[in-house]
C-alpha positions in Angstrom: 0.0 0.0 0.0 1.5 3.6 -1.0 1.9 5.0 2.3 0.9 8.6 1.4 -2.6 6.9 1.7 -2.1 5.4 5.0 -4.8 6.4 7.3 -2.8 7.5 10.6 -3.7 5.7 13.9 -5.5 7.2 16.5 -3.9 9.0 19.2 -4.7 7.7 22.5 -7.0 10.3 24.7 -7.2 8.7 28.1 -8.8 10.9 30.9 -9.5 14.8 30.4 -7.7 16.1 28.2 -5.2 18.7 29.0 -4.5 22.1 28.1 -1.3 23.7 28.0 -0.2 27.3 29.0 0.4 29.5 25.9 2.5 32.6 25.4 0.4 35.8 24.4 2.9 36.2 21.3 2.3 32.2 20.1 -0.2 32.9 17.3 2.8 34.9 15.8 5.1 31.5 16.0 1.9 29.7 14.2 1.6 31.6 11.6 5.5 31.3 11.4 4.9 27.4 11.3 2.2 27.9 8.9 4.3 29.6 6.1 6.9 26.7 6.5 4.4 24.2 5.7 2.9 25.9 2.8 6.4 26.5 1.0 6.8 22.6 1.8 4.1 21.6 -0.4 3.1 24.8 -2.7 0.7 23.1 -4.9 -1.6 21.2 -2.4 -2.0 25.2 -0.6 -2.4 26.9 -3.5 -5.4 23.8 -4.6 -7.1 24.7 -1.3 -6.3 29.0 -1.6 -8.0 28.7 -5.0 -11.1 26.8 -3.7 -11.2 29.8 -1.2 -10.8 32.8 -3.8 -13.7 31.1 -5.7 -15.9 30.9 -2.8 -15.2 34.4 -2.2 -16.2 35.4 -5.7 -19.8 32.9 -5.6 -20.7 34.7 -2.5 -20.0 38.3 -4.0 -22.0 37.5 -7.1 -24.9 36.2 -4.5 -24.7 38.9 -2.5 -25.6 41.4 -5.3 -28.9 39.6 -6.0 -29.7 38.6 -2.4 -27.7 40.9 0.0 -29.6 40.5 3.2 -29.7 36.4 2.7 -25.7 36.6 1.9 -25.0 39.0 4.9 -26.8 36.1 7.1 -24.7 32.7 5.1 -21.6 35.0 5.1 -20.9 32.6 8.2 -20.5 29.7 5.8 -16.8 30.8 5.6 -16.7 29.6 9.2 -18.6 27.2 8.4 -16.7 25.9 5.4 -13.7 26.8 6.4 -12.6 24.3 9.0 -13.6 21.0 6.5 -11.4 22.5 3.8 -8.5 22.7 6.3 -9.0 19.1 7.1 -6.5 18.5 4.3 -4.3 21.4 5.3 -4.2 19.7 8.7 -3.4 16.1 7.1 -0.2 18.1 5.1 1.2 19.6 8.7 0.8 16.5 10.3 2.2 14.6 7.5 5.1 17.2 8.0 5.5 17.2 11.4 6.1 13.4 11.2 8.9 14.0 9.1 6.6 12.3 5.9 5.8 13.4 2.2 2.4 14.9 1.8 0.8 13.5 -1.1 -2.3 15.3 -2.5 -4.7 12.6 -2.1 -4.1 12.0 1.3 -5.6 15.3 1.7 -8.5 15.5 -0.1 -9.4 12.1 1.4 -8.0 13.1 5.0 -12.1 13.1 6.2 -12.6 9.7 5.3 -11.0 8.4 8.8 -13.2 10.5 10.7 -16.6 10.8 8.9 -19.0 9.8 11.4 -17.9 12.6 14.0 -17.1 15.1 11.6 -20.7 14.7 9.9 -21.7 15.1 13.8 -20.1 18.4 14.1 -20.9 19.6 10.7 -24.3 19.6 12.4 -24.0 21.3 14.9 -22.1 24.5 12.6 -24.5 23.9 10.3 -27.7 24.9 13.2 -25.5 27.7 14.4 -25.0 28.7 11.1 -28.7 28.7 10.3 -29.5 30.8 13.7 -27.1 33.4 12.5 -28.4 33.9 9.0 -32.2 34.3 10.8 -31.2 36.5 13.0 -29.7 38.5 10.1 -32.7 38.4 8.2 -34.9 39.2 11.0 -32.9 42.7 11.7 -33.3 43.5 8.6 -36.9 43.3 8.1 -37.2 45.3 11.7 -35.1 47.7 10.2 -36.4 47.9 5.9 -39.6 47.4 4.5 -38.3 45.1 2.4 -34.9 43.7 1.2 -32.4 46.4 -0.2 -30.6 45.7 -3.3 -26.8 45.8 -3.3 -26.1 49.4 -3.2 -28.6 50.1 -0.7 -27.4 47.4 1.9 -24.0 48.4 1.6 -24.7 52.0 2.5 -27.4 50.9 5.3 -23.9 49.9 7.0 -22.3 53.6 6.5 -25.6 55.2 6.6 -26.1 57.4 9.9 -29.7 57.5 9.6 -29.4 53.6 9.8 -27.0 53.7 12.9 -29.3 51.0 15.0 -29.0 48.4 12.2 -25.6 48.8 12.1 -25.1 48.1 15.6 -27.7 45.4 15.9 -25.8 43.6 12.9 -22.3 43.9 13.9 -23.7 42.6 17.0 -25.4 39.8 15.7 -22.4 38.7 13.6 -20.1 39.5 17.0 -21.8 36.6 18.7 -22.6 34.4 16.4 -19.0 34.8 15.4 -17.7 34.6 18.4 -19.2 31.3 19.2 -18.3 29.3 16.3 -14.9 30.6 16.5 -14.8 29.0 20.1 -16.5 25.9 18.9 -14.3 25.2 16.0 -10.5 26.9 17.0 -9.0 23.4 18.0 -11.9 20.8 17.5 -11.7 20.0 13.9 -7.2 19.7 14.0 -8.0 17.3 17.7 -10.7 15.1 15.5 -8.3 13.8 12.8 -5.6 13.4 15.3 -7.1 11.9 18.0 -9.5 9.8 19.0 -12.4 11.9 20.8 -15.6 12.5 19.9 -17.0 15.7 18.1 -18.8 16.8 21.9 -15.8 16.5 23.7 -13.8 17.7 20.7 -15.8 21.6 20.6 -15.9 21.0 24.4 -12.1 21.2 24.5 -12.4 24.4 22.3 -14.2 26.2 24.0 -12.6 25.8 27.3 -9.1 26.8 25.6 -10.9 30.0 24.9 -12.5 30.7 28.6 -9.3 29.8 29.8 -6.5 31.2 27.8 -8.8 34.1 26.5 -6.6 37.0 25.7 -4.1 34.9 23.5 -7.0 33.1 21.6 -8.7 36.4 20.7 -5.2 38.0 19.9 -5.4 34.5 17.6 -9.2 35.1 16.4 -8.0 39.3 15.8 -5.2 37.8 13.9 -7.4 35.8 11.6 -9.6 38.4 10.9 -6.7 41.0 10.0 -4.8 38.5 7.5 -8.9 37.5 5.9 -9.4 41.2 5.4 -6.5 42.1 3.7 -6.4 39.2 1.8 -9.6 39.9 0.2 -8.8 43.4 -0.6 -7.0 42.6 -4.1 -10.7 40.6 -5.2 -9.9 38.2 -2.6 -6.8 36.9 -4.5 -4.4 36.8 -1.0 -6.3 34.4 -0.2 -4.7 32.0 -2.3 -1.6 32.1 0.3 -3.3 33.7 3.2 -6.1 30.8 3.2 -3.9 27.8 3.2 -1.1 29.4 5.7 -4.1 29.8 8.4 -4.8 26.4 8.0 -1.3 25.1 8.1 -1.2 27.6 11.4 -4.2 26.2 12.9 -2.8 23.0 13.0 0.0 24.3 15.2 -2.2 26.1 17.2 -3.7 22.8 18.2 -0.3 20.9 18.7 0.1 23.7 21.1 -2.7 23.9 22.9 -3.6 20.2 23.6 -1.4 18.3 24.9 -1.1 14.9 24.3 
């Protein structure tokens, strides 16, 4: 059997599973990690940046016949996201071993795991589905009717619409917020180990009650590197896309201990 197709054994999880004590500056030394791994296999990032920059443009194209329901699924980056990475995750891990990443390993990195990550695909997918109502149901409080494109973008830079503003931003805070806590570490510990998708979210979210100010400098991080990237028609994210995935891997490995 080729080995690059080797599905890799199950690290043993006896007990609770510990956390370990990170450095405020650590998401720095990810994203340092994450670079490393992307120039170590160009091509497999640059597959999964390009299935990013075309999500990017689908959305854009909905969002100017649908803004208000695209404004709500704008969460299925976060939603998304994390399955895509499972193959960025396989690559660092095939690294970290000291092995070749081979490109089918990753794509087919979910196949090891696909009871409990169809579990937790769930449970994003409900969140996911709350967040886009709520959207919808601020802006029908706030429009009689849906906007078009131009008129939803400057709702958000309007004055005279300040309270929509707010009550989105808040909206998207939370709902944000949550998934981000849900998912930071759960979907890198459910292809290494074996847990369960509960326990695996559980974990997450206690690494960001507990080590809170370096996991938001992580989450602030994120959001910096998405935004810029998708300032040139989203085309940085061809490298910023993949590295954060790569990184997120090594924000697991040094979070959880094993």
């Amino acid at each position: 059997m080729n080995p690059s197709l080797e599905i890799p054994e199950f690290v043993p999880a006896e007990g609770p599973v510990v956390l370990k004590p990170l450095a405020f500056s650590a998401p720095v030394g990810w994203l340092a990690a994450g670079w490393q791994d992307f120039r170590r296999a160009p091509a497999i990032g640059l597959f999964y940046g390009t299935c990013f920059v075309l999500m990017s443009w689908a959305l854009m194209q909905v969002f100017q016949q649908s803004p208000a329901y695209v404004l709500g699924l704008a969460g299925a980056f976060l939603l998304m996201g994390p399955f895509l990475c499972l193959g960025l995750y396989r690559v660092s891990q095939r690294i970290e071993r000291g092995e070749r990443p081979g490109f089918t390993d990753s794509v087919l990195a979910w196949q090891s795991k696909t009871g409990q990550l169809g579990i937790f695909g769930v449970v994003l997918l409900v969140l996911e589905m709350l967040w886009a109502r709520s959207t919808l149901v601020v802006f029908a409080v706030t429009f009689d009717g849906m906007p078009d494109f131009k008129g939803s973008v400057m709702a958000l830079f309007s004055g005279d619409n300040l309270g929509f503003a707010v009550s989105w931003a808040c909206v998207g805070l939370l709902f944000g917020t949550l998934i981000y806590a849900v998912c930071v570490v759960s979907m890198p510990m459910i292809l290494h180990r074996k847990t369960d998708a509960i326990s695996a979210g559980l974990t997450s979210m206690r690494l960001v009650g507990t080590q809170t100010g370096v996991m938001m400098f992580w989450a602030a991080l994120i959001a910096l590197l998405v935004v810029l990237a998708m300032l040139p028609g989203f085309l940085g994210l061809l490298v910023v896309g993949p590295v954060l995935g790569h990184a997120s891997w090594h924000a697991y490995r040094a979070a959880v201990a094993d």
